[in-house]
C-alpha positions in Angstrom: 114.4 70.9 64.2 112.3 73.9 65.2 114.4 76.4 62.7 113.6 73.9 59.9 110.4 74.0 60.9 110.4 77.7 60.4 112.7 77.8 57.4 110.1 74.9 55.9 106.4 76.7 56.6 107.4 80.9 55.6 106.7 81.6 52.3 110.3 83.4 51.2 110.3 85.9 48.3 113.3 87.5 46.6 113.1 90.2 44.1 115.9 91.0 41.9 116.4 94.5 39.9 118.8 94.1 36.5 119.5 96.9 35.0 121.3 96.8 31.2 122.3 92.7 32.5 123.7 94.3 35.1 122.7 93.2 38.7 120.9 96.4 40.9 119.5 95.6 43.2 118.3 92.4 45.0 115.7 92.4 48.0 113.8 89.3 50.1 110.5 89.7 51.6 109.6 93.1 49.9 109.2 94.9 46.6 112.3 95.9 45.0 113.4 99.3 44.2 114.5 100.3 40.2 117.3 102.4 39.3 114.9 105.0 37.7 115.5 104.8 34.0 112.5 103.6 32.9 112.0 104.6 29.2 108.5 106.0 29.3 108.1 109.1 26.9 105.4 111.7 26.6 105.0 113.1 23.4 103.3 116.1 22.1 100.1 114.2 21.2 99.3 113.7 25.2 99.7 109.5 23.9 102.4 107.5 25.7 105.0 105.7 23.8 106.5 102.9 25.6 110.0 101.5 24.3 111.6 98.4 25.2 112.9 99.0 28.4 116.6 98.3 29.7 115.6 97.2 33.0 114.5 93.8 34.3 113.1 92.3 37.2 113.1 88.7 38.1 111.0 87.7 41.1 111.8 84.1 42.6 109.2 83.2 45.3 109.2 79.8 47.4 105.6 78.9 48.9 105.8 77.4 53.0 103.8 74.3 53.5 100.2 74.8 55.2 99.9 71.7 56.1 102.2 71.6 59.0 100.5 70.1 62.0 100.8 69.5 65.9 101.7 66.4 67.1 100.3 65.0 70.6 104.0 64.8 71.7 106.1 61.7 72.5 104.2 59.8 75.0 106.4 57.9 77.5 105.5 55.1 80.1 107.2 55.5 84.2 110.3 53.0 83.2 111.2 54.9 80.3 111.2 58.5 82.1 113.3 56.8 85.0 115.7 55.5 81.8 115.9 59.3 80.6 116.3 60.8 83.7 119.3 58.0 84.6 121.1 58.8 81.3 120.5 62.8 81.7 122.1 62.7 85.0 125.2 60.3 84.1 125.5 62.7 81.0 125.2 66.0 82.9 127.5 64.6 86.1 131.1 65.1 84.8 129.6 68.7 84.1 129.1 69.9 87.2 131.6 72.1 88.8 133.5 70.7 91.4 133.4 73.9 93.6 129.9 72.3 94.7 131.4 69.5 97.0 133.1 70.7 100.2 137.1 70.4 101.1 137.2 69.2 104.3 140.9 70.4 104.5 140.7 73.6 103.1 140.9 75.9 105.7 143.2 74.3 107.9 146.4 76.1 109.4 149.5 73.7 110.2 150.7 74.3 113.5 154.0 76.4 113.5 157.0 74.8 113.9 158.8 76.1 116.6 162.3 73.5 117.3 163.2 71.3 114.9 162.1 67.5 116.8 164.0 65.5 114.5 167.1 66.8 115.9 165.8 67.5 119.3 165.5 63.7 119.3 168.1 62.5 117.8 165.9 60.5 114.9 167.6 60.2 110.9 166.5 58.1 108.2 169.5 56.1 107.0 
């Protein structure tokens, strides 16, 4: 929402620089640069002659809204924030790494097994 917000209100301008139908150059947000052959020509009589020139720029230019405006914000009453908290943490729960709760067993060492009691005592399952 907040980037087309942005995208909405910034004026975007994009320059493009064609040179004999040919594509140049293309720039956004600043002037564009020309290939250099403009057809300007100084003649003797210190009076400029000005052909039709082979290059052409096309500038395409988007105008942001200014009419964009705050809003208070979303105003919500004590059984609705107890609602959004009980469905953020239900949500959020199966997220939550289990590292956090403690193994009671974890760092318990078995006893070692010195004789073998089964057949010390004479016990089989049949």
């Amino acid at each position: 929402m907040a980037l087309f917000l942005l995208a909405s209100t910034t004026s975007w301008k994009v320059e493009k620089h064609y040179c004999m139908g040919r594509l140049m150059d293309v720039s956004l947000f600043v002037d564009v640069e020309d290939c250099g052959m403009d057809m300007t020509f100084m003649s003797d009589s210190r009076e400029t002659v000005e052909k039709k020139s082979c290059c052409d720029d096309k500038v395409i230019v988007w105008e942001g809204q200014d009419d964009a405006t705050t809003s208070p914000g979303y105003m919500v009453d004590l059984g609705q924030g107890y609602f959004l908290m009980a469905c953020a943490s239900s949500w959020f729960a199966p997220l939550e790494p289990l590292s956090l709760h403690p193994v009671p067993h974890e760092r318990y060492i078995p006893p070692k097994i010195v004789k073998d009691i089964h057949l010390l005592d004479d016990v089989f399952l049949i």
